[in-house]
N, C-alpha and C positions, 0 to 999 in steps of 0.2 A: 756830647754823647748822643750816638742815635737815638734812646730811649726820649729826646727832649725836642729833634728833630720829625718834619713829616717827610719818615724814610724815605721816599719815594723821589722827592723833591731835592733831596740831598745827595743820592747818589745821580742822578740826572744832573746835577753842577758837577760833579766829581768827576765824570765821565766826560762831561765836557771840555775840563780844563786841562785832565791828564790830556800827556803826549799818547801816540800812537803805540802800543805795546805798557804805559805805565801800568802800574800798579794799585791798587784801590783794598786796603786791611780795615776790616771793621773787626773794632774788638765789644764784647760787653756780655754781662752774665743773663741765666736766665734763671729770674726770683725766682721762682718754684721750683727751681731742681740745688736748692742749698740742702745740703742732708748734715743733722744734727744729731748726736747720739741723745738720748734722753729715758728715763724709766715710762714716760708718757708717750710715744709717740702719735696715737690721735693728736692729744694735744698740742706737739708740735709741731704738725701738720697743718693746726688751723694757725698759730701762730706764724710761720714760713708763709702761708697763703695769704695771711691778713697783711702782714709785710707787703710780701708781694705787690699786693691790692694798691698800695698807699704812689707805688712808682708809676708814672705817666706810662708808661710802656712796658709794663713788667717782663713779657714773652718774648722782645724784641729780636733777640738773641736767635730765635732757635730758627726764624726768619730769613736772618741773614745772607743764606744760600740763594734762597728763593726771588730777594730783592736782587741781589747780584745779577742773577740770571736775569731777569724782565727788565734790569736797567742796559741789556747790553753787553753783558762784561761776559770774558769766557775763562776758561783754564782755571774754575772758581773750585778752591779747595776748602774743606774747613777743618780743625783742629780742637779739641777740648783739652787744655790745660785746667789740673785743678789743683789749687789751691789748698791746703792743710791745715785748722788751728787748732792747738792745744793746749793748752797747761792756763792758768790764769789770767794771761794778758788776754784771752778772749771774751771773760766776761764781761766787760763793758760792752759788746759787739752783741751776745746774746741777750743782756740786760735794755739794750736799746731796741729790739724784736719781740721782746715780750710788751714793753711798752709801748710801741705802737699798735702791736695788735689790741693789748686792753684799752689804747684812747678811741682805736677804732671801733670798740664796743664788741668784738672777739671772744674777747676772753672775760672773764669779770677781775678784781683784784686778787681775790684769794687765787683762782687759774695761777693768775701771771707769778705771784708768792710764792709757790709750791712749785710751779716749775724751774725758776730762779732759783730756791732753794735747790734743788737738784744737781743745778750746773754749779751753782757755787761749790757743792760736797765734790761734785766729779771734780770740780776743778783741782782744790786744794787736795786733791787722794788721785794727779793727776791723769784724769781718765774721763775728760773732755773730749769731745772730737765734732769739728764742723768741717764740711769741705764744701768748696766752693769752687762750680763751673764753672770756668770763663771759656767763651768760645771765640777762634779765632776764624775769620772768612777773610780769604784772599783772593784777587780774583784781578785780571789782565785786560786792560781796553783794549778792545777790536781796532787792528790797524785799518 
């Protein structure tokens, strides 16, 4: 994942290696722009950011263009596919975002309680909903 890479260094190998005219796809979401239904949203605002916070390169994503271009590459498009969850199988997914942000000191426990209660009730009456950016950048080596 480029979040775990020094972007810069990585698409400079990548640009390298392709052939003349290849092709060069970064995929990866950008933490902050996950959108959760919830009765709280301040709360899960700071929750989504405190997440965020925990990733090496949270933003990396919205980037992508911008690398493309300084590395070289042209004919660079980008695409936002997103993602849809609902009904109960998401809870663990939201149960694990409340809990980072309370270990990252965020939230306190009753926070993370109550809003977990929430998504459990939305869930089970379901009427969940998280969606998830993923951004796609494409982009062509200069012959």
């Amino acid at each position: 994942m480029l979040h775990d890479l020094v972007p810069e260094r990585a698409l400079a190998e990548a640009r390298r290696v392709l052939a003349p005219g290849g092709r060069a796809v970064l995929i990866g979401q950008d933490w902050d722009t996950i959108v959760i239904d919830s009765g709280d949203p301040v709360l899960t605002r700071t929750i989504v950011h405190a997440r965020a916070d925990l990733v090496r390169s949270p933003r990396a994503a919205r980037g992508h263009r911008r690398l493309l271009l300084d590395a070289g590459f042209q004919d660079v498009t980008v695409e936002v596919l997103t993602g849809v969850f609902t009904g109960e199988a998401m809870v663990p997914m939201v149960s694990g975002f409340a809990e980072a942000a309370r270990g990252a000191g965020a939230i306190s426990r009753a926070e993370a309680d109550r809003w977990l209660a929430d998504q459990r009730e939305r869930a089970r009456a379901d009427r969940c909903f998280l969606a998830l950016p993923i951004f796609l950048a494409a982009a062509s080596r200069r012959p």
